[in-house]
Wavefront OBJ file of the C-alpha trace (Angstrom):
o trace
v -37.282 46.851 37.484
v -35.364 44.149 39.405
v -38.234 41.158 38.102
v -37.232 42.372 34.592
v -33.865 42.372 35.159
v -34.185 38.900 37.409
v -36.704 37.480 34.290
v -33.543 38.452 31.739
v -31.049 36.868 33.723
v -33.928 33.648 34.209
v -34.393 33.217 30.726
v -30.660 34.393 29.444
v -29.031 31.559 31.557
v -30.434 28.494 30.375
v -30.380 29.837 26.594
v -27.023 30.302 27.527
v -26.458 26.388 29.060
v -28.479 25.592 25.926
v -25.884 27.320 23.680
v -22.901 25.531 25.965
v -24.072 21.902 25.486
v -24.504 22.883 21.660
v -21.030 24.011 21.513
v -19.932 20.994 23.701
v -21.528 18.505 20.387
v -20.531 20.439 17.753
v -16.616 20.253 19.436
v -16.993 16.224 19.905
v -18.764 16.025 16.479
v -15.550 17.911 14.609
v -12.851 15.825 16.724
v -14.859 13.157 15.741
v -14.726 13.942 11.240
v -10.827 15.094 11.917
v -9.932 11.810 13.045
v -11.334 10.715 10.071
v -9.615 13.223 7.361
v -7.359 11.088 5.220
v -3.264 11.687 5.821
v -0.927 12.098 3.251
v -0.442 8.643 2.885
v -0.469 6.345 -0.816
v -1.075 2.610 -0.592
v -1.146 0.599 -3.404
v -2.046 -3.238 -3.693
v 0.140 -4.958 -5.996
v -1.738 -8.228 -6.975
v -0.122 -8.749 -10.699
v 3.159 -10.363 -11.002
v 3.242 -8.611 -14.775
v 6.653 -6.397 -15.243
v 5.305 -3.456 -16.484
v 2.053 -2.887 -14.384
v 4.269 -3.503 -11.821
v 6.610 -0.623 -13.035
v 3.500 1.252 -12.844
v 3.258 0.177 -9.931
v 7.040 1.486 -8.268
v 6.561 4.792 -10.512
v 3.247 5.905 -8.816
v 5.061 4.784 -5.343
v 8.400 6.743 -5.862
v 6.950 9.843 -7.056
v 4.410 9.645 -4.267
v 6.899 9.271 -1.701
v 9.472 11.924 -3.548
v 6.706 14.371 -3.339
v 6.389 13.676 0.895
v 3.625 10.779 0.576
v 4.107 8.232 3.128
v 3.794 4.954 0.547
v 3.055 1.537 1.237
v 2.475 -1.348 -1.094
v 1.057 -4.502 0.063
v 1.870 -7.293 -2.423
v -0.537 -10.428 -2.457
v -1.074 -13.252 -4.677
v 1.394 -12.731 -7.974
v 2.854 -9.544 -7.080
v 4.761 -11.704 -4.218
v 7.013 -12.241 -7.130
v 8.318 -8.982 -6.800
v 9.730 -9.267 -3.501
v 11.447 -12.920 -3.802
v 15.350 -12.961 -3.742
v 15.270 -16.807 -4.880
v 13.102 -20.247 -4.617
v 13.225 -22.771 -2.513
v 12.015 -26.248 -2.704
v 12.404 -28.713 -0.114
v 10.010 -29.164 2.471
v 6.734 -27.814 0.089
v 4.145 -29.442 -0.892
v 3.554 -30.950 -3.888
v 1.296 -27.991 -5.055
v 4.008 -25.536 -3.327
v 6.884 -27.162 -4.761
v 4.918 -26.594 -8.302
v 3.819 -23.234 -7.796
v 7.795 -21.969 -6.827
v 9.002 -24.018 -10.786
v 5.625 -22.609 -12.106
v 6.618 -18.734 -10.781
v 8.878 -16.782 -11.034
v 12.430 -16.767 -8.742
v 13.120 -12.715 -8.917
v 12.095 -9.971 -10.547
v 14.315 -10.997 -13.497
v 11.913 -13.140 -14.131
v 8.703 -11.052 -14.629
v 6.699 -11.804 -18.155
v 4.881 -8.364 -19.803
v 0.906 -8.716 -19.622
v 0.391 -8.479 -22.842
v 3.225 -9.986 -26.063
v 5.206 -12.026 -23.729
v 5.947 -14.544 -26.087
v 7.707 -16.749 -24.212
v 10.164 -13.880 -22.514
v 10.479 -12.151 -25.568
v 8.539 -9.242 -24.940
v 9.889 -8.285 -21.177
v 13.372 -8.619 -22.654
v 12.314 -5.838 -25.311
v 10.541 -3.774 -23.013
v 13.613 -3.780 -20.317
v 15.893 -3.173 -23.277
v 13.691 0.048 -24.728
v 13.668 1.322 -21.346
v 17.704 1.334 -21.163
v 17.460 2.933 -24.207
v 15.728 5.843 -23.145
v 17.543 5.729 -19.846
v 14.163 4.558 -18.093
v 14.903 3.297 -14.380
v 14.479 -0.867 -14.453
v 12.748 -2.606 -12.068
v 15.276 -3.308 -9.735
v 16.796 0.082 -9.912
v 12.627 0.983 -8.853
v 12.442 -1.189 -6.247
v 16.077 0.415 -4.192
v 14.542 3.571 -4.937
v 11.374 2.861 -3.468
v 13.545 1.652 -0.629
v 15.735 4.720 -0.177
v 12.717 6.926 -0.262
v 11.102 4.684 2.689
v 8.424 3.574 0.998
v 6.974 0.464 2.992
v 6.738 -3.409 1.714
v 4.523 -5.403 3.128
v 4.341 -9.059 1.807
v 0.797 -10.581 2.464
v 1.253 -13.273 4.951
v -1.782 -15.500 4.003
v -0.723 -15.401 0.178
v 2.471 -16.308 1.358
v 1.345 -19.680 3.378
v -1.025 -20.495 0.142
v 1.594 -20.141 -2.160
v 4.207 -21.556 0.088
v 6.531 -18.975 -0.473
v 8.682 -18.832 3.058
v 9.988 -15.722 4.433
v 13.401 -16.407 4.043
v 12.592 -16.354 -0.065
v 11.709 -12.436 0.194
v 14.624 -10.008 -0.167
v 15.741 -8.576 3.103
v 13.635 -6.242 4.880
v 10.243 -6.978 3.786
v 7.913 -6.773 6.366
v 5.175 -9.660 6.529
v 1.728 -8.606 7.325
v -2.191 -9.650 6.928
v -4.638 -7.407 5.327
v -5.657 -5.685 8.827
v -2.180 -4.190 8.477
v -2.807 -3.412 4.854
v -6.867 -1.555 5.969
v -5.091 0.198 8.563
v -2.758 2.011 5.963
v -5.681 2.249 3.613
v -8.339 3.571 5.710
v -6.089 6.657 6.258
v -4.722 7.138 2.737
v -6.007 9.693 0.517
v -5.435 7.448 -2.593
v -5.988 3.222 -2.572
v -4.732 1.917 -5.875
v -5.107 -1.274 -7.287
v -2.057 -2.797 -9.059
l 1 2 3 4 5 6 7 8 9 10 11 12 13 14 15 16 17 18 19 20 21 22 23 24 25 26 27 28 29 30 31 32 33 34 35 36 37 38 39 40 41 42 43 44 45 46 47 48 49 50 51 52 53 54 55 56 57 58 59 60 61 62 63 64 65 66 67 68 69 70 71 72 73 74 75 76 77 78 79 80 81 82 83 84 85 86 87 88 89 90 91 92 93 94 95 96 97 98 99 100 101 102 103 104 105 106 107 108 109 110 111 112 113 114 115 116 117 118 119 120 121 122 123 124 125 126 127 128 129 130 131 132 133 134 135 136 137 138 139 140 141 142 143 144 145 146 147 148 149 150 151 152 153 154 155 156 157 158 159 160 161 162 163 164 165 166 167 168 169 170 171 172 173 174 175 176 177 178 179 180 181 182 183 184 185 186 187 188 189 190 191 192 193
């Protein structure tokens, strides 16, 4: 009786070492896919300098973060526009000092992507929305700010475009697009703007 009872506890113990390292994987393996399990985190990249994508823009943002998303928008390229307080000339280059004229100096300034017509069209678009008692822009963008909704300028279409820091409105933080991934990678929604 004692060999079967020695051959049981034989075989049982590696099975059971066996069933321990298994157990030991399958524990690194699901620390491993939770790390990976988005947050509740939005990011949106705001590339267009166009007033009402970029109201699209501040409206997915605002109810994202009203709703206990953690937002952040990285603006690149046009949608640097956004951010700008004023523009400053001396000491660009040629090409900079063109591109600030060319732009531009506030969010004022923003042309509708489609009917423009020479300023014409964003004036009637701002105007329907006070109409309707639609939020503008700017009241979008202190929203977005109250709600703590992150605004990150893109520092290398900042140095192409020549548009210096002290250009932005106050509080912007300046960052490349490893800052922008490292929102993104953990968001459950990228959008494109």
């Amino acid at each position: 009786m004692m060999d079967t009872a020695e051959s049981k506890v034989g075989v049982e113990l590696p099975r059971a070492q066996e069933l321990e390292q298994r157990v030991h994987e399958l524990e690194k393996r699901l620390a491993k896919v939770e790390g990976q399990v988005p947050e509740d985190k939005v990011t949106v990249v705001v590339f267009s300098g166009d007033l009402d994508r970029v109201l699209a823009a501040f409206v997915i943002a605002t109810g994202a973060a009203a709703m206990g998303q953690q937002v952040s928008m990285f603006f690149t390229f046009w949608g640097l526009t956004v951010l700008k307080k004023d523009t400053q000339i001396s000491g660009k280059t040629l090409f900079q000092k063109m591109m600030a004229v060319m732009t531009p100096g506030s969010t004022k300034g923003l042309p509708v992507s489609k009917m423009n017509y020479f300023g014409v069209g964003a004036k009637m678009l701002r105007s329907m929305m006070k109409q309707r008692n639609v939020s503008s822009l700017e009241e979008m963008v202190a929203l977005a700010r109250e709600l703590g909704v992150r605004m990150i300028a893109c520092e290398m279409s900042r140095d192409v475009m020549g548009i210096r820091e002290s250009e932005l409105v106050d509080g912007i933080e300046c960052g490349g697009v490893a800052t922008f991934l490292a929102d993104s990678l953990k968001s459950r929604t990228s959008l494109f703007i």
